[in-house]
C-alpha positions in Angstrom: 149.9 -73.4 36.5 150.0 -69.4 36.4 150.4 -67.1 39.1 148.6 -64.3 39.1 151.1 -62.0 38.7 152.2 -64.3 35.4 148.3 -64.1 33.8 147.9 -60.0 34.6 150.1 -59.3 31.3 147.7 -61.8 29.0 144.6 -60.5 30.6 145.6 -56.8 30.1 146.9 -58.0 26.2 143.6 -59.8 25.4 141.7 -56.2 26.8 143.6 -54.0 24.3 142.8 -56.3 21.4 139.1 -56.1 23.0 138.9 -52.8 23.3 140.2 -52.7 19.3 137.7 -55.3 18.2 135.1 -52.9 20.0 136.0 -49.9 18.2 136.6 -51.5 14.9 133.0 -53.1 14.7 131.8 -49.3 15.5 133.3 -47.8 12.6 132.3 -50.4 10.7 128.8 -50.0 11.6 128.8 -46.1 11.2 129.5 -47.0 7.9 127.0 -49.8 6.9 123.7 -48.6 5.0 121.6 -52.3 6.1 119.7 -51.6 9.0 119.9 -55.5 9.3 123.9 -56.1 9.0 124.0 -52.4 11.4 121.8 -54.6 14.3 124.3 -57.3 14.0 126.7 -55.2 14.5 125.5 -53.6 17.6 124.9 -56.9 19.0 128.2 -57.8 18.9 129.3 -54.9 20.1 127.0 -55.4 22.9 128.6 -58.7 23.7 131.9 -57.6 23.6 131.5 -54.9 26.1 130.1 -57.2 28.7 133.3 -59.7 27.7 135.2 -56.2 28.2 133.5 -55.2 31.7 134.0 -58.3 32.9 137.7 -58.9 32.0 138.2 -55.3 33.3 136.6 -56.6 36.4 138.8 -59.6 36.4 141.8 -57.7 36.0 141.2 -55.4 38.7 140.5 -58.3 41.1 143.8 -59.6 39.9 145.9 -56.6 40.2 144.7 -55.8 43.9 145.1 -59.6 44.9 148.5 -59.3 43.7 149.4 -55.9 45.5 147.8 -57.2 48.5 
């Protein structure tokens, strides 16, 4: 079993590749001419920033149980 201090490094890793995901689905959307394949996109950006809030969230809880 983990620490915390030992899962703060993967939970800040899996955020940046998150945050990347995010922004690559936006371009990629700014760029689609289907309204359809545009809404799908959008929807899973949605989803990703609520996985992103709450792993943000997560992280901070961590980081402050840690410091103490």
């Amino acid at each position: 079993m983990q620490t915390v201090r030992e899962m703060i490094p993967e939970y800040k890793r899996n955020l940046d590749r998150l945050r990347q995901r995010r922004l690559d689905l936006l371009r990629e959307r700014e760029l689609e001419p289907s309204f359809e394949k545009r809404y799908k996109l959008t929807v899973r950006v949605c989803r990703l920033k609520s996985i992103i809030d709450s792993t943000e969230a997560a992280l901070h809880d961590m980081m402050e149980y840690d410091h103490g």
